[in-house]
C-alpha positions as a Markdown table, in Angstrom:
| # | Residue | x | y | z |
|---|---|---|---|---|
| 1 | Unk | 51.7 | -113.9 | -41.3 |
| 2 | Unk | 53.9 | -110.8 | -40.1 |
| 3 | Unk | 56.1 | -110.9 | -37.1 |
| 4 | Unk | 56.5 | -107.9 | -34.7 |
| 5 | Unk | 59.6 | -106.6 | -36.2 |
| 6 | Unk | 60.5 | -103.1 | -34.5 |
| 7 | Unk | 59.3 | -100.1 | -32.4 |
| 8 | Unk | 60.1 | -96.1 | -33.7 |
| 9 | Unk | 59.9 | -93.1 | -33.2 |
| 10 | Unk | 60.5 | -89.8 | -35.4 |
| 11 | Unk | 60.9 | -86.3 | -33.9 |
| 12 | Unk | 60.9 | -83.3 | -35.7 |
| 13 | Unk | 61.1 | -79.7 | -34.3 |
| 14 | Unk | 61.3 | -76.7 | -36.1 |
| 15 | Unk | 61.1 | -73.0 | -35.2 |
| 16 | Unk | 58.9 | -71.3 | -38.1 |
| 17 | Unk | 57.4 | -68.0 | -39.2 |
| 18 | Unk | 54.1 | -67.5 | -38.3 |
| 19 | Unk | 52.2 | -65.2 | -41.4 |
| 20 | Unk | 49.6 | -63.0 | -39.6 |
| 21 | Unk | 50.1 | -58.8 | -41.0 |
| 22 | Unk | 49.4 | -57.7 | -37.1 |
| 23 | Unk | 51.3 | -59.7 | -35.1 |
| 24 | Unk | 54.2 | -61.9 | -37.1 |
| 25 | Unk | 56.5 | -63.9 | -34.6 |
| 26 | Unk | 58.7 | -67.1 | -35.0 |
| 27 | Unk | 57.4 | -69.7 | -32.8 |
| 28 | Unk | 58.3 | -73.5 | -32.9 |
| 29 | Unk | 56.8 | -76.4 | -34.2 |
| 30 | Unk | 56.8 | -79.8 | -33.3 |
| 31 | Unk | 56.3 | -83.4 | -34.7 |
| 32 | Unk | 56.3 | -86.7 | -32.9 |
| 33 | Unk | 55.4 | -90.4 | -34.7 |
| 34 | Unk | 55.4 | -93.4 | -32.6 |
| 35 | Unk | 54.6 | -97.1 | -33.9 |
| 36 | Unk | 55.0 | -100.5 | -34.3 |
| 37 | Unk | 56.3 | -102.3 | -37.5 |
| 38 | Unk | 55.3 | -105.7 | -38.9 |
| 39 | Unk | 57.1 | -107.9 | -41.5 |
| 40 | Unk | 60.5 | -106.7 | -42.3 |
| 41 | Unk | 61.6 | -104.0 | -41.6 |
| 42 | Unk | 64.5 | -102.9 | -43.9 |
| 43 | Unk | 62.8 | -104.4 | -47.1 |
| 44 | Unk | 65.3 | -106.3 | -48.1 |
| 45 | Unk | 63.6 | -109.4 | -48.6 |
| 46 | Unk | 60.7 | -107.8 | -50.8 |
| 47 | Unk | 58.5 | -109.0 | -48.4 |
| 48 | Unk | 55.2 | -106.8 | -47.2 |
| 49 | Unk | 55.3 | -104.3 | -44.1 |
| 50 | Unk | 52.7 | -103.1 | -42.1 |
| 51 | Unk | 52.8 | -100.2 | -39.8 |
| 52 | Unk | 50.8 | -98.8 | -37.0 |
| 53 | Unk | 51.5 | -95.4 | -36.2 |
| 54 | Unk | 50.2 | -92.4 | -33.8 |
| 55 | Unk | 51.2 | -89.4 | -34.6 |
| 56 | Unk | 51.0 | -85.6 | -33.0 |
| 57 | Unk | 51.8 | -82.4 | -34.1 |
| 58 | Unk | 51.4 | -79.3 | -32.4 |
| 59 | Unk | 52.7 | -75.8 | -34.0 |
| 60 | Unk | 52.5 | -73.5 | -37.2 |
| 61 | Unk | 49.8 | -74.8 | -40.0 |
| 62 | Unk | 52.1 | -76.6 | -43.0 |
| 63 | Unk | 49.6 | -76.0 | -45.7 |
| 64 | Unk | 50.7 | -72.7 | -47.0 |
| 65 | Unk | 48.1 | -69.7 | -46.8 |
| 66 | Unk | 47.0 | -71.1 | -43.6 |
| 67 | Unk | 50.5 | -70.2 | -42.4 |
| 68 | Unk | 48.9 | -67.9 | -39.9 |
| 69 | Unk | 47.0 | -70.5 | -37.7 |
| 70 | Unk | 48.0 | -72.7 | -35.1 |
| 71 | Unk | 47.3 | -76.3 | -35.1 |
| 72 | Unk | 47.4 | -79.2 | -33.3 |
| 73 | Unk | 46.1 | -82.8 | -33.7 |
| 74 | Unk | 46.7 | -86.7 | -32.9 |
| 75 | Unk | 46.2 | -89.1 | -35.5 |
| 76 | Unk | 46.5 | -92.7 | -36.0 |
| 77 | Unk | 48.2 | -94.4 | -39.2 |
| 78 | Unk | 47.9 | -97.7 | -40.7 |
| 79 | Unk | 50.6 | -98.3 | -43.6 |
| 80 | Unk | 51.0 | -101.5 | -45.9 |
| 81 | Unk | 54.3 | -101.1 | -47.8 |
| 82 | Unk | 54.6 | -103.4 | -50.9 |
């Protein structure tokens, strides 16, 4: 079966336009992923991975014409890697 193999965690910040007509303003945005990984890690052995992940974002939509709207959110991630 898998072994615990490693903890991470990814940050990303980023300060982004925020589309609105009346009021435009750059304001920041910010990304934080936490888990655990199971199996190994690098994938050097062609073996499976699993990962459990909780992630959070707070800031600018990403999706484009929502640009305008602010949005925040925690989620939770399972990942098999083959």
């Amino acid at each position: 079966m898998f072994s615990f193999q490693n903890v991470f965690m990814a940050t990303d910040f980023k300060r982004e336009n925020r589309y609105d007509s009346v009021e435009p303003e750059r304001t920041w945005s910010f990304n934080v992923v936490l888990g655990l990984i199971y199996g190994e890690s690098l994938g050097l052995t062609g073996q499976r991975t699993v990962r459990y992940e909780v992630n959070y974002y707070n800031g600018i939509n990403p999706h484009g014409q929502f640009r305008q709207d602010k949005l925040s959110y925690v989620g939770f991630n399972f990942v098999i890697d083959f």
